[in-house]
C-alpha positions as CSV (number, residue, x, y, z in Angstrom):
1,X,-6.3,-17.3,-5.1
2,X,-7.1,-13.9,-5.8
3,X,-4.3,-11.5,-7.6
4,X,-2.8,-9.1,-4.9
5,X,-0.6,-5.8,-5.3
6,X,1.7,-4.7,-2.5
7,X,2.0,-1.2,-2.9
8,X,4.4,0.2,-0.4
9,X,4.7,3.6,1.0
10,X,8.4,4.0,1.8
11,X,11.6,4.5,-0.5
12,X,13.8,3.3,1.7
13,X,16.6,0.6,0.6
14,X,15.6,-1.2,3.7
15,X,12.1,-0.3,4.5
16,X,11.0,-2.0,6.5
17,X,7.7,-2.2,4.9
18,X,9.0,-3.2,1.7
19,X,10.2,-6.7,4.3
20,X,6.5,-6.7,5.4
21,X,5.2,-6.4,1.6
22,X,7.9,-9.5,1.0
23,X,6.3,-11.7,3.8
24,X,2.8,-11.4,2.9
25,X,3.7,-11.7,-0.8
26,X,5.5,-15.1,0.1
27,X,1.9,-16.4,1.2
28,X,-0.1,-14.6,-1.4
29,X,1.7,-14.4,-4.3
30,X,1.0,-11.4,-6.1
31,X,3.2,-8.2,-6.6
32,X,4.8,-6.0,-4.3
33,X,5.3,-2.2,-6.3
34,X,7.7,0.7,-4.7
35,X,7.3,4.2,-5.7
36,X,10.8,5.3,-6.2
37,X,10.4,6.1,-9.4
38,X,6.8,7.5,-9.8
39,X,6.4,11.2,-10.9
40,X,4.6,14.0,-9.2
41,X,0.3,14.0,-9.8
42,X,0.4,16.8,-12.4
43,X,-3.2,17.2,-14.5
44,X,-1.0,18.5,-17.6
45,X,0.3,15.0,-17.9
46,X,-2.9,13.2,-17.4
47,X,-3.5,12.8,-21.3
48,X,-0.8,10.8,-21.6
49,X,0.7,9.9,-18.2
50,X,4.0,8.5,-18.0
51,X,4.8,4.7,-17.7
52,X,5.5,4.3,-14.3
53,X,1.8,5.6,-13.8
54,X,0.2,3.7,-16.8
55,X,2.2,0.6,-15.4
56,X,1.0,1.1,-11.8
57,X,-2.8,1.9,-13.2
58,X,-2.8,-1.4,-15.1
59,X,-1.7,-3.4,-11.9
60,X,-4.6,-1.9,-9.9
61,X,-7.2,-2.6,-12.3
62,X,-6.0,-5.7,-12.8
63,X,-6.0,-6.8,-9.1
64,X,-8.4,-8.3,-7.2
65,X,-7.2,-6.6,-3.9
66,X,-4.7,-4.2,-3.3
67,X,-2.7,-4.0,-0.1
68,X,-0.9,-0.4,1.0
69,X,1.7,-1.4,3.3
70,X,3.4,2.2,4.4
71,X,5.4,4.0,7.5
72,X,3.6,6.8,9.4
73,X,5.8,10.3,8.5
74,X,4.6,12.6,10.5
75,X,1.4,10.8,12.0
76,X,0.3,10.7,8.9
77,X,0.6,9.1,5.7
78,X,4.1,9.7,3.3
79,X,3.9,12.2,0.4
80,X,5.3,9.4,-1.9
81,X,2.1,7.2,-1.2
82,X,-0.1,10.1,-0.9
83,X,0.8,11.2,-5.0
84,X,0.4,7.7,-6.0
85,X,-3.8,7.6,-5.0
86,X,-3.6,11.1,-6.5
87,X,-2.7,9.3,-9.8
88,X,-5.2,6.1,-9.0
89,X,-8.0,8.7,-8.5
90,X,-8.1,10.1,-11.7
91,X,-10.0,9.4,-14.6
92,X,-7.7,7.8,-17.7
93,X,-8.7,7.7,-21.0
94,X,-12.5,6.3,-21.4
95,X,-12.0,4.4,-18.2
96,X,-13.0,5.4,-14.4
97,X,-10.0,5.9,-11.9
98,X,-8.4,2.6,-11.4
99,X,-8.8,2.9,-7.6
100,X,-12.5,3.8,-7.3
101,X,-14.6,0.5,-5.3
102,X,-11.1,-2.0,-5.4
103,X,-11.0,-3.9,-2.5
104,X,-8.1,-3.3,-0.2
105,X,-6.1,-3.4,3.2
106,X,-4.2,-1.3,4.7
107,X,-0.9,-2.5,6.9
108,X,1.9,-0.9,7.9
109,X,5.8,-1.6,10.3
110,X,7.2,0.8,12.1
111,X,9.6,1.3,15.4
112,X,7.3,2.8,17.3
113,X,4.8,0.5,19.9
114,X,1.6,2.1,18.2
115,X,3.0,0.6,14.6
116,X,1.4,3.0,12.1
117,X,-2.2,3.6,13.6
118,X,-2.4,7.4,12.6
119,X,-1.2,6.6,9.2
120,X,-4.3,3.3,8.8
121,X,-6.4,5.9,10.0
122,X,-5.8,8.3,7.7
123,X,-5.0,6.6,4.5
124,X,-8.5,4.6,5.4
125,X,-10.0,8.0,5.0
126,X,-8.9,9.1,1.9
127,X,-9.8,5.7,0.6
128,X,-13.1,5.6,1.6
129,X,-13.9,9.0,0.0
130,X,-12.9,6.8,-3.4
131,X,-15.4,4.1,-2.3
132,X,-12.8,1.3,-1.8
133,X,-13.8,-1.7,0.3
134,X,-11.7,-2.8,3.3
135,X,-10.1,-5.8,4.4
136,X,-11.8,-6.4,7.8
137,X,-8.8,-6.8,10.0
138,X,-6.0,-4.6,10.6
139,X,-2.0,-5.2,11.1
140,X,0.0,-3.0,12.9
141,X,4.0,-4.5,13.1
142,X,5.8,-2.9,15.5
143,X,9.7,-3.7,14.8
144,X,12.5,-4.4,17.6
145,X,14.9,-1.4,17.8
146,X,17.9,-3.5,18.5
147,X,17.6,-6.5,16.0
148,X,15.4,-4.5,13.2
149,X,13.0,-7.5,12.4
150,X,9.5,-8.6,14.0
151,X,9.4,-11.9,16.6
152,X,7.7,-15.5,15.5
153,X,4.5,-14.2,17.1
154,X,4.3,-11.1,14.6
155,X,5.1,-13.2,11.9
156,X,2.2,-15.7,13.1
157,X,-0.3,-12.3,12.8
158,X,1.6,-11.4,9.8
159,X,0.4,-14.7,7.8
160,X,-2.9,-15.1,9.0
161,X,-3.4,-11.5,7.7
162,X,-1.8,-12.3,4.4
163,X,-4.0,-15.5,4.5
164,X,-7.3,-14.4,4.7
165,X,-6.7,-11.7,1.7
């Protein structure tokens, strides 16, 4: 089975996201990473980044495919998610950017009926500029207002996705 990082776009407690990240990492294995605590993209620090982005660099590289599973803020994709590829895209030390030709899917929950299709669409974009190969299929979860989860059929779509990663 290959190694699989979650990296998920929200900071919210009980994002969820972070619960989709937990599902597919139930039938992947792998790691799901939050964000909370990474730094703003500033090239001063690139000589010697902080942990949190030396950690998160290491994960990447050592991947086989990573998986950004985010909310749409604004139609588009979160600042928090946004800085983190800013970090991935840099050079480190002798090494090329850690993002540059991964392979990777992009996923995402929201309320709304649409999921997070303006978000896919976007982050897809600035990945693409960074050569990453995608995952085929796409997952948009759209979440029930009143109970806050997904139904057995979503989780169904949910799997299989998580499956053939």
């Amino acid at each position: 089975m290959s190694k699989v990082v979650y990296i998920v776009g929200s900071l919210r407690k009980d994002s969820y996201n972070k619960k989709l990240a937990e599902r597919m990492q139930e039938v992947t294995g792998g790691e799901v990473v939050c964000l909370n605590d990474m730094v703003f993209m500033n090239e001063d620090l690139e000589a010697n980044p902080p942990k949190v982005v030396s950690d998160l660099r290491e994960k990447v590289v050592s991947s086989d495919r990573i998986v950004f599973v985010s909310p749409e803020y604004n139609y588009t994709v979160p600042g928090t998610l946004k800085n983190a590829i800013d970090w991935l895209s840099r050079p480190y030390g002798d090494n090329k950017p850690a993002i540059i030709g991964k392979s990777a899917a992009v996923c995402g929950a929201s309320l709304s009926f649409i999921g997070t299709a303006r978000m896919q669409k976007d982050l897809k974009g600035i990945l693409a500029m960074l050569g990453v190969k995608f995952y085929p299929k796409d997952l948009f979860v759209s979440i029930n207002m009143e109970t806050g989860t997904w139904d057995e059929q979503t989780d169904e779509r949910i799997v299989s996705f998580a499956e053939g990663l």
